[in-house]
MARVODO-92501 format. One record per residue (C-alpha): x negated, y negated, z; chain; residue in one letter. Coordinates in steps of 0.5 Angstrom, whole numbers, padded with zeros to 4 digits. Each point is the difference from the previous one (the first is absolute). Layout:
N
<<X Y Z> A a>,
...
This chain:
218
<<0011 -0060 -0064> A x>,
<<0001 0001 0008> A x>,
<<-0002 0005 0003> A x>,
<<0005 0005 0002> A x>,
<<-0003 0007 0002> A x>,
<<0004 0004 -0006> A x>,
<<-0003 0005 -0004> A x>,
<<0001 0005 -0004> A x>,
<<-0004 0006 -0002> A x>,
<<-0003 -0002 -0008> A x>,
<<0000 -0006 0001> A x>,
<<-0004 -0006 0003> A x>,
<<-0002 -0002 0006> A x>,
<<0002 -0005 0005> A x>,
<<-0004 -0005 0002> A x>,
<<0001 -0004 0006> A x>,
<<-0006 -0007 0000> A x>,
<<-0002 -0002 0007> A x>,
<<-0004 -0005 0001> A x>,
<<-0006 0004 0002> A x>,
<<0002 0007 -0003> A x>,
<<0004 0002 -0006> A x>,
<<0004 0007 0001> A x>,
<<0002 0003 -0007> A x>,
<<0005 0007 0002> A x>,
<<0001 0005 -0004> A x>,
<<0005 0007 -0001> A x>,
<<-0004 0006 -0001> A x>,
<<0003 0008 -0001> A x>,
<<0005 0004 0000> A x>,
<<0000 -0003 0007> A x>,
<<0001 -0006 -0001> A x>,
<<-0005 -0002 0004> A x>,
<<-0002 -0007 0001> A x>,
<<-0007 -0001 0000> A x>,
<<-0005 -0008 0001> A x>,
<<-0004 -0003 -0003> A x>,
<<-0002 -0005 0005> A x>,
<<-0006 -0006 -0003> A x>,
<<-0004 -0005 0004> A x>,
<<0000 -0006 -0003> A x>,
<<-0007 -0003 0003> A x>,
<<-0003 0006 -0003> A x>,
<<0004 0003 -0004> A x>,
<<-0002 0007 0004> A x>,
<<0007 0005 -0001> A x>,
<<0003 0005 0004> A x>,
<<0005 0005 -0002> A x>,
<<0004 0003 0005> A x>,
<<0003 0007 -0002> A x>,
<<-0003 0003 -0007> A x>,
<<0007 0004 0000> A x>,
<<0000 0002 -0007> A x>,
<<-0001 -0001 -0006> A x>,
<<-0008 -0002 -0001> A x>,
<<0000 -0004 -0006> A x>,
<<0005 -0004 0002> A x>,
<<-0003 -0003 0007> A x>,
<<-0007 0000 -0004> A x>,
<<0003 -0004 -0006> A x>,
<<0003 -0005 0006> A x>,
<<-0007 0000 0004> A x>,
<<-0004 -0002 -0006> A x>,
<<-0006 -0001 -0001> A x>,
<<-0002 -0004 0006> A x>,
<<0001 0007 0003> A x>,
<<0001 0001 0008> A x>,
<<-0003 0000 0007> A x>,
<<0004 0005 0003> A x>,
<<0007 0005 -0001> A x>,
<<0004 0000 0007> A x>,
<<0004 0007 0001> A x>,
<<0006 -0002 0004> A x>,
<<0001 0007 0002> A x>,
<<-0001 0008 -0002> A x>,
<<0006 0002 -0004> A x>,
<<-0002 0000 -0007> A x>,
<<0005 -0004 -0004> A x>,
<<-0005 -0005 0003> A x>,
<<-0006 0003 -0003> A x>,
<<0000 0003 -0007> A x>,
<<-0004 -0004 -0003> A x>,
<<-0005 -0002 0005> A x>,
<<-0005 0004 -0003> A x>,
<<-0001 -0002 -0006> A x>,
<<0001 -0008 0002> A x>,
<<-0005 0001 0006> A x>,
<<-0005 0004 -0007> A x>,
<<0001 -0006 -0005> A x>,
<<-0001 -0005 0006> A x>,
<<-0004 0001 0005> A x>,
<<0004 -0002 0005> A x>,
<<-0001 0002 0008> A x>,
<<0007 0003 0002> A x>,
<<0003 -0001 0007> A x>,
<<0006 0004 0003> A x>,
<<0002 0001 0008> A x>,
<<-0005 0003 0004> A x>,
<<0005 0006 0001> A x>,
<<0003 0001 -0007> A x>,
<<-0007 0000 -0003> A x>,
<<0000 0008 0000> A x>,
<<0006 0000 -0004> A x>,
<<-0002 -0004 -0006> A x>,
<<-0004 0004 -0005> A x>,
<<-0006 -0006 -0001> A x>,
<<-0005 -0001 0005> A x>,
<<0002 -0006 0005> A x>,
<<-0005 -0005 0000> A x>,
<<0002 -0004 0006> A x>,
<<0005 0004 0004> A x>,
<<0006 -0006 0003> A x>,
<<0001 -0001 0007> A x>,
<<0006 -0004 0004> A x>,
<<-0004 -0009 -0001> A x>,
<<-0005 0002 -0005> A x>,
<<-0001 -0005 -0005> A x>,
<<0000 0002 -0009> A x>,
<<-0004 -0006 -0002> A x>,
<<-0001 -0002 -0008> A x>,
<<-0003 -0007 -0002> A x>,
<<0003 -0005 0005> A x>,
<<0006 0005 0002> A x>,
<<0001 0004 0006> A x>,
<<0006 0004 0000> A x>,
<<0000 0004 0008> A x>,
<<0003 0007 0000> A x>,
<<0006 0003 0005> A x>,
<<0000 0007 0001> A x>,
<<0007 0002 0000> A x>,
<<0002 0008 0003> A x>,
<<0005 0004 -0003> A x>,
<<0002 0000 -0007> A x>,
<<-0008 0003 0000> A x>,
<<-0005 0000 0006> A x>,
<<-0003 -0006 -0004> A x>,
<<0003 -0004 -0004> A x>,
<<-0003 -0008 0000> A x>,
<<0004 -0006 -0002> A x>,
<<-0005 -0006 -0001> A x>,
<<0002 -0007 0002> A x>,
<<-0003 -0006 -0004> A x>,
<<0001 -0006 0004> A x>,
<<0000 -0005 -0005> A x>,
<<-0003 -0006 0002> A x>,
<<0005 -0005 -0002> A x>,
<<0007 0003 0000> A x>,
<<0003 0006 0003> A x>,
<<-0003 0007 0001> A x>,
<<0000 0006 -0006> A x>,
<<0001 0008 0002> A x>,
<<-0002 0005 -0004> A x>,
<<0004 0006 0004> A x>,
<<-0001 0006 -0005> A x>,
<<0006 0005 0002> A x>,
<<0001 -0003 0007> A x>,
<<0005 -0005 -0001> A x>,
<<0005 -0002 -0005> A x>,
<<0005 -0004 -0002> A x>,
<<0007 0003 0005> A x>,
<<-0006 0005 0005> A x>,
<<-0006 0003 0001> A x>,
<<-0002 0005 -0003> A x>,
<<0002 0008 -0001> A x>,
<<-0003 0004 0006> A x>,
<<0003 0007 -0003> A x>,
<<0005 0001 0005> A x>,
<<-0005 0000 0007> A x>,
<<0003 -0004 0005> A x>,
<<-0006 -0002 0003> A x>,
<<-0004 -0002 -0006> A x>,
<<0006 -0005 -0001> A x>,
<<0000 -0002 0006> A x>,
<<-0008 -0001 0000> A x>,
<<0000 -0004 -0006> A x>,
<<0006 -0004 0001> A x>,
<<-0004 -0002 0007> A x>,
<<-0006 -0002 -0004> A x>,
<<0003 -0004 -0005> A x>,
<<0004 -0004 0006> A x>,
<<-0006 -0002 0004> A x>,
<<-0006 0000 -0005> A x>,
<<0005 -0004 -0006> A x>,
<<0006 -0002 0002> A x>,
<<-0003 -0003 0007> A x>,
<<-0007 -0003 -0003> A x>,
<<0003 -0004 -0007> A x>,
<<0006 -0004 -0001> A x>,
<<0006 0000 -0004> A x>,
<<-0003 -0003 -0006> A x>,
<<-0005 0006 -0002> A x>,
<<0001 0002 -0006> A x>,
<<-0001 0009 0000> A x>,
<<-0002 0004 -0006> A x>,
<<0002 0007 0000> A x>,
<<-0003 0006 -0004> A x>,
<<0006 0001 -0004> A x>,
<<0006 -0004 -0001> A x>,
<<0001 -0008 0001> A x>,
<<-0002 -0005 0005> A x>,
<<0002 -0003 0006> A x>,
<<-0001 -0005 0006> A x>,
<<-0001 0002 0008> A x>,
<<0006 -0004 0000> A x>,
<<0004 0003 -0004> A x>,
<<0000 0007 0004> A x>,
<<-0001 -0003 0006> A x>,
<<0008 0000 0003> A x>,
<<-0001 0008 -0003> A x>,
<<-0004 0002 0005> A x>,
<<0004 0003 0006> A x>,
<<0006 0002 -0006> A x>,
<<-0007 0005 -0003> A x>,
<<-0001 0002 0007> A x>,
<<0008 0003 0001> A x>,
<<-0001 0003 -0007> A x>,
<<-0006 0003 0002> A x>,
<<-0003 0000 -0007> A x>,
């Protein structure tokens, strides 16, 4: 079956087969947060982004190949409720942004900043830092080489805006200029955007919205 992004909390994960990277999606918690499970294909070296929650649930996916590392893609804590126990039972190094890091209660092993690169076997995903919904959120791009680019966008962008900035002008306003010049401006209308909750959507899709999010002012 084709990949359609949709997925529900107790159910099965989604699985999107790339030519070099198989990303299986999974729904956890009372959140209903969205967590990935990204393998190489080359290797099969994993890398999961978000241990939201329920730990038994994301061990079960990862399996027995283990995994590399667990990007946090920002501080709030529906994004990290089983990061302990997944970092415990794996081994895995952590990674989250470099000034989101203080507020994740697990260690940072590699603190993400703007460019830098998470690399797994022969994948290489680049971090975006993007300022507002938290002072450090990170999307990660994987630019795959023989099709269009992936956007892995934690809380920063959903189908229909940006993500919530609680009310403060000036976060919206930082966080929707970084989404504009560091993701709409980079990548094309082919991008596929995973976000931490909910369904999937492409650049292209959100793209004729932007000066209506900006009016809006969330």
């Amino acid at each position: 079956m084709s990949y359609t992004g949709k997925v529900t909390v107790g159910g099965p994960a989604d699985v999107h087969e790339l030519a070099d990277l198989i990303i299986s999606k999974a729904a956890v918690g009372p959140m209903d947060n969205n967590a990935y499970l990204l393998r190489c294909r080359a290797t099969g070296e994993q890398l999961l982004i978000d241990a939201a929650n329920e730990s038994g649930t994301l061990l079960s996916l990862i399996g027995a190949d283990g995994i590399t590392g667990v990007v946090t893609t920002h501080r709030h804590g529906d994004h990290w409720q089983a990061l302990a126990e997944v970092v415990e039972a794996t081994g895995a190094h952590t990674y989250a942004g470099r000034d989101d890091a203080e507020g994740i209660p697990v260690p940072t092993d590699v603190p993400l900043a703007d460019g830098d690169t998470v690399s797994f076997g022969a994948v290489r995903l680049t971090a975006r830092h993007l300022v507002g919904h938290t002072p450090g959120s990170v999307a990660l791009v994987y630019d795959d080489p023989h099709g269009h680019p992936h956007l892995f966008t934690g809380d920063c962008l959903f189908p229909g805006g940006v993500g919530n900035t609680f009310g403060n002008r000036d976060h919206f306003v930082s966080l929707l200029h970084d989404v504009e010049t560091k993701l709409f401006a980079e990548l094309p209308d082919e991008t596929w955007v995973y976000p931490g909750h909910g369904a999937d959507t492409t650049l292209g899709a959100e793209r004729p919205h932007l000066a209506e999010w900006r009016e809006r002012g969330w």
